[in-house]
C-alpha positions as CSV (number, residue, x, y, z in Angstrom):
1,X,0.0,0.0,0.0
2,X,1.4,3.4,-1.0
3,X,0.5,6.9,0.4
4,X,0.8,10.3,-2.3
5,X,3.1,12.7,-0.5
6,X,-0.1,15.0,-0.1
7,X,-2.1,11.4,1.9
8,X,0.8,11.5,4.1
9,X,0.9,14.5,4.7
10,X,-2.7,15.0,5.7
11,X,-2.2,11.6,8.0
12,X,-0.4,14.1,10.1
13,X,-3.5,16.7,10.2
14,X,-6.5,15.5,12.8
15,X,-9.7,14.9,11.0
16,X,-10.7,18.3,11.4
17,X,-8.7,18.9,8.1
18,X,-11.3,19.7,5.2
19,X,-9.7,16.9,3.1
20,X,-10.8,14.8,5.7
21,X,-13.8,13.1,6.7
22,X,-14.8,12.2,10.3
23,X,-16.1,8.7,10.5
24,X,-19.3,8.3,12.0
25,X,-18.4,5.5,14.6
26,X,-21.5,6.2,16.8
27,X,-23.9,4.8,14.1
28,X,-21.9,1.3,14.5
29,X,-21.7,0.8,18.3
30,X,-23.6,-1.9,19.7
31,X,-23.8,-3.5,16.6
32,X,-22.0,-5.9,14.0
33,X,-20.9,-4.5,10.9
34,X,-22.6,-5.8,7.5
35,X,-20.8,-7.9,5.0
36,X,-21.0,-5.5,2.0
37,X,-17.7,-4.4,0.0
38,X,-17.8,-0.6,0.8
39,X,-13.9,0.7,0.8
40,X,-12.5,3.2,2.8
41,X,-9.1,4.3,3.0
42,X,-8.1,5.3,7.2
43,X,-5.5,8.2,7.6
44,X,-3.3,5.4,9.0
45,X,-2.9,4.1,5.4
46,X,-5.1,1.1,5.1
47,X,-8.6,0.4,3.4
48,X,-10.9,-1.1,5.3
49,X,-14.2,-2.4,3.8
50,X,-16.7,-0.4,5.2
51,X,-16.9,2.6,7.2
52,X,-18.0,0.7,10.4
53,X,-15.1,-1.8,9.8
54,X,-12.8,1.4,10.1
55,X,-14.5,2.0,13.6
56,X,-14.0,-1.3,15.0
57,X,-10.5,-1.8,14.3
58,X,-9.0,2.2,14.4
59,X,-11.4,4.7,16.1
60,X,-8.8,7.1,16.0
61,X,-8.5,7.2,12.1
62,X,-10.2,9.3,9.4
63,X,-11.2,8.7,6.1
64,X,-9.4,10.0,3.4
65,X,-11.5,8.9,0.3
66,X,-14.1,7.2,-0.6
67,X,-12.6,3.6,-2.1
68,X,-9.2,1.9,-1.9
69,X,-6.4,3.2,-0.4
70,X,-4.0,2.1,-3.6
C-alpha cells in the first residue's frame, strides 16, 4: 500500500482537516458490521471495507477517500 506525499501529509493533520472526513463511529456501536464491500481508506494508510469496519478496528483514524487506499 502506497500513500501520495499529499495522503501522508494529511495523515499528520487530525480529521478536522477539510480533506478529511470524520467517520461516523457512533452509528456502529452496539452492533456488528454488514458484509457488504464498501472501501474506505483510514489516515493510517489502510482500506478497510466499510466505514464501520474502520471503527471497529482504528477509532482514531479518518477517512481519506471514498474507495481503496491504492
Amino acid at each position: 500500500m502506497k500513500l501520495t506525499l499529499g495522503e501522508l501529509i494529511i495523515t499528520i493533520i487530525d480529521c478536522s482537516s477539510p480533506a478529511l472526513k470524520q467517520p461516523q463511529c457512533e452509528v456502529y456501536e452496539g452492533g456488528m458490521c454488514s458484509r457488504e464491500f464498501d472501501p474506505v481508506c483510514g489516515s493510517d494508510g489502510n482500506t478497510y471495507t466499510t466505514e464501520c469496519v474502520l471503527c471497529r478496528e482504528n477509532k482514531n483514524s479518518c477517512i481519506i477517500r471514498k474507495g481503496t487506499c491504492h
